[in-house]
C-alpha positions as CSV (number, residue, x, y, z in Angstrom):
1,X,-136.4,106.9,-32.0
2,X,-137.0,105.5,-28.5
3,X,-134.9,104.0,-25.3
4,X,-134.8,103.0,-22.1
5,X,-131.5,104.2,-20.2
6,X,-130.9,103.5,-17.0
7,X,-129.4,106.5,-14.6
8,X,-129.4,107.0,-10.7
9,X,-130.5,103.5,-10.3
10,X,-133.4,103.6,-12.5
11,X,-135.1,103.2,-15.9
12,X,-136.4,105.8,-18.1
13,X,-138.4,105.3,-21.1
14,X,-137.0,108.5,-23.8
15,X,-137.3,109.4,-27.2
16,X,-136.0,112.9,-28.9
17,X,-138.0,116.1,-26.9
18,X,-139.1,114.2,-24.1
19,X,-138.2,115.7,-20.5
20,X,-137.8,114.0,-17.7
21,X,-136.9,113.8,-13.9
22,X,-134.1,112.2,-12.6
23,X,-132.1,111.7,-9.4
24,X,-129.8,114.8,-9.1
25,X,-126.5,115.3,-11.2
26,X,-123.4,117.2,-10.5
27,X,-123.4,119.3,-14.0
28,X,-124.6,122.9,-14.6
29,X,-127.5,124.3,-15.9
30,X,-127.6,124.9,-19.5
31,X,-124.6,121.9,-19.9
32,X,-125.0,118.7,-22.1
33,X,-125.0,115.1,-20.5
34,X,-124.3,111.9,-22.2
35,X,-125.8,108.5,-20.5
36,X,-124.0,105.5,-21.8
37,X,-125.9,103.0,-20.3
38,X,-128.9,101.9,-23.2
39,X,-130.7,99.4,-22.3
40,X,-132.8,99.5,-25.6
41,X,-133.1,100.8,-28.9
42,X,-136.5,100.9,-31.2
43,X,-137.1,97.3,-29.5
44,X,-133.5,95.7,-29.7
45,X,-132.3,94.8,-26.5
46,X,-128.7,94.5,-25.1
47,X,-126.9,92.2,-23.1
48,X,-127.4,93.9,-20.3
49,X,-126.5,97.4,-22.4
50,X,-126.1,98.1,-25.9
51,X,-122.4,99.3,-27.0
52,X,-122.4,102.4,-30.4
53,X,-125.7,103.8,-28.7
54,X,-125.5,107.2,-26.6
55,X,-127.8,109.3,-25.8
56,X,-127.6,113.2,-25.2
57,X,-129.5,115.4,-23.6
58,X,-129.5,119.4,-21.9
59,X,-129.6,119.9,-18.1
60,X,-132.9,122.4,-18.2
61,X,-132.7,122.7,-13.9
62,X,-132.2,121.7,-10.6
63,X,-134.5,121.5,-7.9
64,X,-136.2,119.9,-5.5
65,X,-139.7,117.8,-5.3
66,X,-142.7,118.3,-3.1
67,X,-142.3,117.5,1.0
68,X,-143.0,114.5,2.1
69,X,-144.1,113.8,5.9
70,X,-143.1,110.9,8.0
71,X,-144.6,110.3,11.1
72,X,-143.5,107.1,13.4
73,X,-146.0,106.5,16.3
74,X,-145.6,103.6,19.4
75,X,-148.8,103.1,20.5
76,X,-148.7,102.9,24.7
77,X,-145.2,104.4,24.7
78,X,-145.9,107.3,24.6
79,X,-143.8,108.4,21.2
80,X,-144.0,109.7,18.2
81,X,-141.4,111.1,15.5
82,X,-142.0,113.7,12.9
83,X,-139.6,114.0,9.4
84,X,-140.1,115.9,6.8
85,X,-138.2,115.3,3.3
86,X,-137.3,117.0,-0.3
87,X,-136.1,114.7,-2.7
88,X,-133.6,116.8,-5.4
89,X,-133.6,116.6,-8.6
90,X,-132.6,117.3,-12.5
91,X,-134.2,117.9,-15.0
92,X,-133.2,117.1,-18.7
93,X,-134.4,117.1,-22.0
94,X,-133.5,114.7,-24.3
95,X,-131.8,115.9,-27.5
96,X,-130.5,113.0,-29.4
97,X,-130.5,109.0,-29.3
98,X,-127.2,107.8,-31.4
């Protein structure tokens, strides 16, 4: 089975085994998660979600992503600004579409 669910503000396209990134939750390792929000099932859509459908999945880790470098410049101002930033994350495998 396949579905798109929608957590942390975004859309993921799972099926049963697949592991995937998402923005950062506030569960243990080694913990279940449920997302609720479905936005699709083996091609039937909801209305915007689809109510009876769940999908379960096991927090594998936490972390965070690569740096990424921002640098600002004003030409003939003299300035410039340097950031640097590490996006966290979770990651979870999908165990079951229901």
């Amino acid at each position: 089975m396949k579905a798109i669910i929608e957590t942390g503000g975004k859309q993921y396209y799972v099926e049963v085994g697949s592991e995937i990134y998402i923005e950062k939750l506030e569960v243990e390792s080694g913990n279940k998660v449920v997302f609720d929000k479905v936005l699709m099932v083996n091609g039937v859509a909801g209305n915007p979600y689809l109510t009876n459908v769940l999908v379960e999945g096991e927090i594998i880790k936490h972390g965070k992503q690569k740096k990424i470098t921002i640098f600002k410049y004003l030409q003939k101002k003299s300035s410039h600004k340097k950031q640097g930033h590490r996006q966290p994350y979770t990651k979870v495998k999908i165990t079951k579409i229901a």
